[in-house]
DRENPA-3360 file (N, C-alpha, C; in nm, 2 decimals, always signed):
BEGIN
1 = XXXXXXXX = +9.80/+1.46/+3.67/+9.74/+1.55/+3.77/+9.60/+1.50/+3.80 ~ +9.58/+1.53/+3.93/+9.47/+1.44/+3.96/+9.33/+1.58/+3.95 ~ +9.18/+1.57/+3.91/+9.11/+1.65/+3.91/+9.13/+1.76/+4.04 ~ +9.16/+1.75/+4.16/+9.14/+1.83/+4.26/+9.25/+1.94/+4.29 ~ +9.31/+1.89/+4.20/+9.46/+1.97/+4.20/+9.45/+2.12/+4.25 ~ +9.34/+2.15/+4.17/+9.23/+2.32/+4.18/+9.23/+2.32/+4.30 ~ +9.16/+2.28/+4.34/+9.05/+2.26/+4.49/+9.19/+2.28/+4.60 ~ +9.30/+2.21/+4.60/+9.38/+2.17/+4.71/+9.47/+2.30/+4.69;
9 = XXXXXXXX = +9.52/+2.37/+4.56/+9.57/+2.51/+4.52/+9.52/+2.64/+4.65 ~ +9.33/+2.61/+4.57/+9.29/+2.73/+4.63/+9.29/+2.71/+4.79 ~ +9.31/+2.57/+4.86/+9.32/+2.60/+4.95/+9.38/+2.59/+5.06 ~ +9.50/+2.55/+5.04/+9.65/+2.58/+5.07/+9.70/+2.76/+5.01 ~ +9.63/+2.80/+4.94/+9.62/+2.98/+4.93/+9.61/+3.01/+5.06 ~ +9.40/+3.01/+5.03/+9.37/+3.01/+5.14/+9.42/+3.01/+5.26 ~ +9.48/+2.93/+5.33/+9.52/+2.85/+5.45/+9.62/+2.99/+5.46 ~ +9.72/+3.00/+5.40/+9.81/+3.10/+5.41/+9.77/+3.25/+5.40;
17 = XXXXXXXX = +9.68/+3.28/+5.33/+9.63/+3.41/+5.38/+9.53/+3.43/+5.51 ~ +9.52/+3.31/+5.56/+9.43/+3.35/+5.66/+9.55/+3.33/+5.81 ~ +9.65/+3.25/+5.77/+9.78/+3.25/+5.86/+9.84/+3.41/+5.83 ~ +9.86/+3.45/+5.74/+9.93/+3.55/+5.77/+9.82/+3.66/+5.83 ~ +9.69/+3.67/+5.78/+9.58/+3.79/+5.84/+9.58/+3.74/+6.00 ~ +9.58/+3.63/+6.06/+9.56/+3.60/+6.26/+9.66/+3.54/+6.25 ~ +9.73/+3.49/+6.18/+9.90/+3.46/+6.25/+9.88/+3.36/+6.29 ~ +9.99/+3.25/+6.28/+10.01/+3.11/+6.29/+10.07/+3.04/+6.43;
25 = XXXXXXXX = +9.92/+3.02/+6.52/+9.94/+2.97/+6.62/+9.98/+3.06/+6.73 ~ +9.92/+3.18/+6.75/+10.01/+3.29/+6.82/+9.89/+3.24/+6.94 ~ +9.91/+3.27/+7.05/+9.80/+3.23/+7.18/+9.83/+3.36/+7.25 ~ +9.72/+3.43/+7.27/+9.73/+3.57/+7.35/+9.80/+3.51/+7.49 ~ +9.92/+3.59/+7.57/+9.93/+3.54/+7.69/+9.81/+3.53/+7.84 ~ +9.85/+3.50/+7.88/+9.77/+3.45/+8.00/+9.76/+3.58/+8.11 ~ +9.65/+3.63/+8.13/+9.65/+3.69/+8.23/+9.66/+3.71/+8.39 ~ +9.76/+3.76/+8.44/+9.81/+3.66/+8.56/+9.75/+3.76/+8.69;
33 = XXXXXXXX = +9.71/+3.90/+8.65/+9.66/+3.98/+8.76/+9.69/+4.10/+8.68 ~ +9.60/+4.18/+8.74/+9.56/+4.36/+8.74/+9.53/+4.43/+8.87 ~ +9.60/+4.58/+8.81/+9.58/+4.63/+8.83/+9.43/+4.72/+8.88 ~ +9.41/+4.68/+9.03/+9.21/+4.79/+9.02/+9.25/+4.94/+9.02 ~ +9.18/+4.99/+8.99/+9.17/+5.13/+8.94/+9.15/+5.23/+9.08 ~ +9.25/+5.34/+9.08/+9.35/+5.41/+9.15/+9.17/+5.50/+9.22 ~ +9.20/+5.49/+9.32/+9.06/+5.59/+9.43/+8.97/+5.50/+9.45 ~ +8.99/+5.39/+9.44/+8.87/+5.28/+9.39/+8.78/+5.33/+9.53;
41 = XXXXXXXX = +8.82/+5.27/+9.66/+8.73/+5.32/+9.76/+8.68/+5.46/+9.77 ~ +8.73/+5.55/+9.70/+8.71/+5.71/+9.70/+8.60/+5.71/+9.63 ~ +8.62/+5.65/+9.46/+8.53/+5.63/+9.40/+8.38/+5.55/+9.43 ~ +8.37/+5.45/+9.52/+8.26/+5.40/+9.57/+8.19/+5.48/+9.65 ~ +8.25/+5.51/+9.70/+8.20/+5.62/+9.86/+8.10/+5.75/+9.77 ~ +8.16/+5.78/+9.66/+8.11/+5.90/+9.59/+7.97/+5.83/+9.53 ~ +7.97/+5.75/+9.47/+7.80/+5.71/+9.40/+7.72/+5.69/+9.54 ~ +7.81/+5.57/+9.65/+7.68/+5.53/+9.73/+7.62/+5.71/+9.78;
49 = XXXXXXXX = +7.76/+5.81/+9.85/+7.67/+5.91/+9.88/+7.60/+5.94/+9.77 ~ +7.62/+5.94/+9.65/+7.44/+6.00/+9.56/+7.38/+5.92/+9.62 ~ +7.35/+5.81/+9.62/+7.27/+5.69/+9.64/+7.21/+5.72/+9.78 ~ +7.29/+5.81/+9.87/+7.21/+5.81/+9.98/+7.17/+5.94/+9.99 ~ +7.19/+6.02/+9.92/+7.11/+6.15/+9.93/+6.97/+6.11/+9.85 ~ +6.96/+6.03/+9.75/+6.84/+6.03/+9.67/+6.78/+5.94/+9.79 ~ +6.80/+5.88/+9.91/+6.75/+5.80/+9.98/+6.71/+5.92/+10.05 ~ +6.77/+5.98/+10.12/+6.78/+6.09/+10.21/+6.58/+6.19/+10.18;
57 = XXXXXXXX = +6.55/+6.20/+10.07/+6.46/+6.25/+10.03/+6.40/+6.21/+9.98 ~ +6.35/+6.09/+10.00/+6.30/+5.95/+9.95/+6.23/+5.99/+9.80 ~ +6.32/+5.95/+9.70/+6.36/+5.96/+9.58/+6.36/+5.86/+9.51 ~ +6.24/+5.81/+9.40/+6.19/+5.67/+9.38/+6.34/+5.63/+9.29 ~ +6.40/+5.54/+9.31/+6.53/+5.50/+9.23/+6.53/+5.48/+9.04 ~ +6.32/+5.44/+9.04/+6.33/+5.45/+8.91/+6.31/+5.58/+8.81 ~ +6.21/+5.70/+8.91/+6.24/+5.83/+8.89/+6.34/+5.87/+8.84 ~ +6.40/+5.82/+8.96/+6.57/+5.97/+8.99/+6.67/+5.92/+8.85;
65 = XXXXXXXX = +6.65/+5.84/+8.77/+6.70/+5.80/+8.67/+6.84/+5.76/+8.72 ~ +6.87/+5.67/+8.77/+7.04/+5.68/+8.87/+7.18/+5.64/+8.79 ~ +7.09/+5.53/+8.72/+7.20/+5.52/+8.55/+7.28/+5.59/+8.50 ~ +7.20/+5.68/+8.50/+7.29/+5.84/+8.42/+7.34/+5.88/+8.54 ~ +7.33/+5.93/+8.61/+7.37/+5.98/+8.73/+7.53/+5.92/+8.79 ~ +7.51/+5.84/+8.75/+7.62/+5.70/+8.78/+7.76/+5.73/+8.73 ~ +7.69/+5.73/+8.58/+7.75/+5.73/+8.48/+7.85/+5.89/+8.52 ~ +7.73/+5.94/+8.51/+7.81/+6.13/+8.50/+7.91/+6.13/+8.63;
73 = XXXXXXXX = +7.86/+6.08/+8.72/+7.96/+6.05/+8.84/+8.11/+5.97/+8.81 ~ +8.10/+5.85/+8.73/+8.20/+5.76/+8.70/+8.30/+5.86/+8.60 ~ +8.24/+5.92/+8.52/+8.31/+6.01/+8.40/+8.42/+6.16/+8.46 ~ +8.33/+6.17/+8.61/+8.37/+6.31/+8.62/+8.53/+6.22/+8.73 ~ +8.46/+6.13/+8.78/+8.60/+6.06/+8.84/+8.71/+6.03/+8.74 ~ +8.67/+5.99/+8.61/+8.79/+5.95/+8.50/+8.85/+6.07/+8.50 ~ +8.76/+6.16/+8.47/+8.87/+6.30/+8.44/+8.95/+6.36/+8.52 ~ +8.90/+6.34/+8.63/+8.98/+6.40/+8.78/+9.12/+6.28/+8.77;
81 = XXXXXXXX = +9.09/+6.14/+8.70/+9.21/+6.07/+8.76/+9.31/+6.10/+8.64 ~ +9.23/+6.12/+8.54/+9.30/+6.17/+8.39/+9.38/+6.31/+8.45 ~ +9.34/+6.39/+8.51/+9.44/+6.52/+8.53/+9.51/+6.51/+8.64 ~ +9.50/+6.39/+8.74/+9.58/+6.39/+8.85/+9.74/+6.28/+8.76 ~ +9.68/+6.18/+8.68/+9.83/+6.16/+8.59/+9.89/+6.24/+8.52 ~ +9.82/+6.34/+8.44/+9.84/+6.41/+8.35/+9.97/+6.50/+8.45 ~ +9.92/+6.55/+8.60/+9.99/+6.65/+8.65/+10.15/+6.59/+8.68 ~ +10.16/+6.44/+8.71/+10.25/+6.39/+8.80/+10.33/+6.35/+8.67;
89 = XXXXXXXX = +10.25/+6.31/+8.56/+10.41/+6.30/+8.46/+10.47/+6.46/+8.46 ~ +10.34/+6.55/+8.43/+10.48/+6.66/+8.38/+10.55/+6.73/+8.52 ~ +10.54/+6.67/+8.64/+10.60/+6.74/+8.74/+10.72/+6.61/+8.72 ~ +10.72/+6.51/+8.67/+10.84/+6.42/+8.64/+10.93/+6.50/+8.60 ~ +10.85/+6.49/+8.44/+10.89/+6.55/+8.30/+10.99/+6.67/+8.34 ~ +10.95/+6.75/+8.49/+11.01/+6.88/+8.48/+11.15/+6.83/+8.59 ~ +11.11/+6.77/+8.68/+11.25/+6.73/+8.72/+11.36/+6.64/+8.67 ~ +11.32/+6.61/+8.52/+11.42/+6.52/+8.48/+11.44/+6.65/+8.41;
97 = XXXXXXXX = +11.40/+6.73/+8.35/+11.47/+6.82/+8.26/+11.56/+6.95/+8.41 ~ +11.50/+6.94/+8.50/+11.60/+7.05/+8.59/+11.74/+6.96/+8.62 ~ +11.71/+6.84/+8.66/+11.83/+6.79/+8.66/+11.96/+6.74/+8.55 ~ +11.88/+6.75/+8.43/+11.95/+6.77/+8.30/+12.02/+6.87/+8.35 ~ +11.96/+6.99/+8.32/+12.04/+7.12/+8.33/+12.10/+7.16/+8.43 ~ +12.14/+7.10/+8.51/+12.20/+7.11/+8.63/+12.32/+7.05/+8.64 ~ +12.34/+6.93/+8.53/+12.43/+6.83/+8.52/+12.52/+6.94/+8.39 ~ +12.41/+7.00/+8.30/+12.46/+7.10/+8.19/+12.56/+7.15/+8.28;
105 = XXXXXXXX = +12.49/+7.24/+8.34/+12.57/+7.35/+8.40/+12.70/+7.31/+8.46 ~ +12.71/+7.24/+8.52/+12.85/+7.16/+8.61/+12.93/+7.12/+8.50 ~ +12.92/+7.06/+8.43/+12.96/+7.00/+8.32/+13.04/+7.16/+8.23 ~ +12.99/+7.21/+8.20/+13.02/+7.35/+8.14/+13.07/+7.44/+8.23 ~ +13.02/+7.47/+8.37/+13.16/+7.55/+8.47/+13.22/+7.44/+8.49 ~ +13.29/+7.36/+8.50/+13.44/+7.31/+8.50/+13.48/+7.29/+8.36 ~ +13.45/+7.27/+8.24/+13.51/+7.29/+8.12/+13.52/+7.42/+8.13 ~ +13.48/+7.48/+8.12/+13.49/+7.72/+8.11/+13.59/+7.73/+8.21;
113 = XXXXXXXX = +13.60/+7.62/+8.32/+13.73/+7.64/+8.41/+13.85/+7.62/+8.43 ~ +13.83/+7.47/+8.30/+14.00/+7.44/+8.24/+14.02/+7.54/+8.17 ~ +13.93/+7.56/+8.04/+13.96/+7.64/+7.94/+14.04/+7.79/+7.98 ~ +13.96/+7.83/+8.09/+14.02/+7.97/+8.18/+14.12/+7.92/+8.17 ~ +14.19/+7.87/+8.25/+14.30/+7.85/+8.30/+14.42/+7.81/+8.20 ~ +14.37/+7.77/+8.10/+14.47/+7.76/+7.96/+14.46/+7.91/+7.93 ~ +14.38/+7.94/+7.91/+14.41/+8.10/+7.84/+14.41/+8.19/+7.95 ~ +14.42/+8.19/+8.07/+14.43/+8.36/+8.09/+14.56/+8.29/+8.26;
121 = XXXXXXXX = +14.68/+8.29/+8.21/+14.75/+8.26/+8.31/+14.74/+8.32/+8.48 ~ +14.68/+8.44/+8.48/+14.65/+8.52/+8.55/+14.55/+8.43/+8.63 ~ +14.45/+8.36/+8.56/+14.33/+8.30/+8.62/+14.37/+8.16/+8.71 ~ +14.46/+8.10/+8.62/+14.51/+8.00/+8.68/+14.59/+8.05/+8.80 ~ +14.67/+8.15/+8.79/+14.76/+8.13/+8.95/+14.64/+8.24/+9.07 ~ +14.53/+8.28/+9.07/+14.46/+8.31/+9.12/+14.36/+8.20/+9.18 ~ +14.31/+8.13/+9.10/+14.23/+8.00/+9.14/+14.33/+7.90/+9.24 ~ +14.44/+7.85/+9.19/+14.49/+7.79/+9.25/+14.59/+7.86/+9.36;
129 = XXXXXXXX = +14.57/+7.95/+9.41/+14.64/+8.03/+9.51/+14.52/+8.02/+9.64 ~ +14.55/+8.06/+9.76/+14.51/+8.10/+9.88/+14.52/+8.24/+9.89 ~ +14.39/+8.30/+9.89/+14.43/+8.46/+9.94/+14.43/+8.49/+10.10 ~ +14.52/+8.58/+10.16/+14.56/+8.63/+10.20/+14.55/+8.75/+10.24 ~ +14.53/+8.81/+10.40/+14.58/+8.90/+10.43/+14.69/+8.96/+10.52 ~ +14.77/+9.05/+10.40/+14.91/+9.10/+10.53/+14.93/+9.19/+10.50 ~ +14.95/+9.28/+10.58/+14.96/+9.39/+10.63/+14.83/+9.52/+10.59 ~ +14.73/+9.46/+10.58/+14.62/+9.49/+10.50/+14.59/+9.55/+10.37;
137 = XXXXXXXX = +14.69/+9.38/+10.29/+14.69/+9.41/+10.17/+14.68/+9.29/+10.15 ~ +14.58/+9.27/+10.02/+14.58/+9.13/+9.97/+14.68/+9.06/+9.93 ~ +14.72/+8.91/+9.95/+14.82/+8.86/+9.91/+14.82/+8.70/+9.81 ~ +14.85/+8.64/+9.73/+14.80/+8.55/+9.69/+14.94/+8.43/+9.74 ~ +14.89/+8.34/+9.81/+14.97/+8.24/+9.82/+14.96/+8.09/+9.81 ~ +15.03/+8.05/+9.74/+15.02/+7.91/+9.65/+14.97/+7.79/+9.74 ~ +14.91/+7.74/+9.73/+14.86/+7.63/+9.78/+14.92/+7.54/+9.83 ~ +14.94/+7.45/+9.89/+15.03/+7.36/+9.94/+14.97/+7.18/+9.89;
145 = X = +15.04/+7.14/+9.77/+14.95/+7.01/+9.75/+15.00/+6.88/+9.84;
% end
């Protein structure tokens, strides 16, 4: 065994705990395009008007502290865009669940409609009949398939 034996141990350890903590050879993918952010011209339009009302009343830019102003403006836009998604999934959310139950329902009147018609013989030659009037009296007459 040669002296460094130690040395080459701890660091082939090494080597593999620091492979499995960042992972061996992974390359983040490549960014190929994004998304800009939903009002973007809505959103500009809203600071420049601050920007031009503090002009409007000639309003020194280092006074008016506009940083913050910016900011509180950019934040109050996030929230507005936060509750315009917030609204459109659950108006999703609610037509996937009405059409659920709608599919329920159909699905359950025509089973409840075999089922009738196994148990109540009466129901079956009523459904599958044509009513009728003669002599102004109801009449039930069979279908013609």
């Amino acid at each position: 065994m040669s002296k460094f034996h130690g040395a080459k141990a701890g660091y082939e350890a090494g080597k593999q705990f620091l492979g499995k903590l960042f992972g061996k050879g992974k390359v983040s993918p490549t960014i190929k395009s994004f998304k800009p952010a939903d009002r973007l011209t809505e959103r500009r339009k809203n600071t420049e008007d601050l920007m031009n009302i503090r002009k409007k009343f000639n309003i020194d830019p280092k006074k008016a502290n506009i940083a913050s102003s910016v900011k509180k403006t950019s934040a109050l836009n996030e929230k507005y865009d936060a509750a315009v998604r917030a609204r459109k999934k659950k108006i999703k959310s609610d037509k996937k669940k009405a059409f659920g139950a709608a599919a329920t329902v159909a699905v359950g009147a025509t089973g409840a409609h075999g089922v009738a018609k196994k148990k109540f013989p009466k129901y079956k030659e009523v459904m599958e009949s044509n009513i009728t009037i003669k002599d102004g009296k109801l009449k039930l007459k069979k279908k013609e398939k």
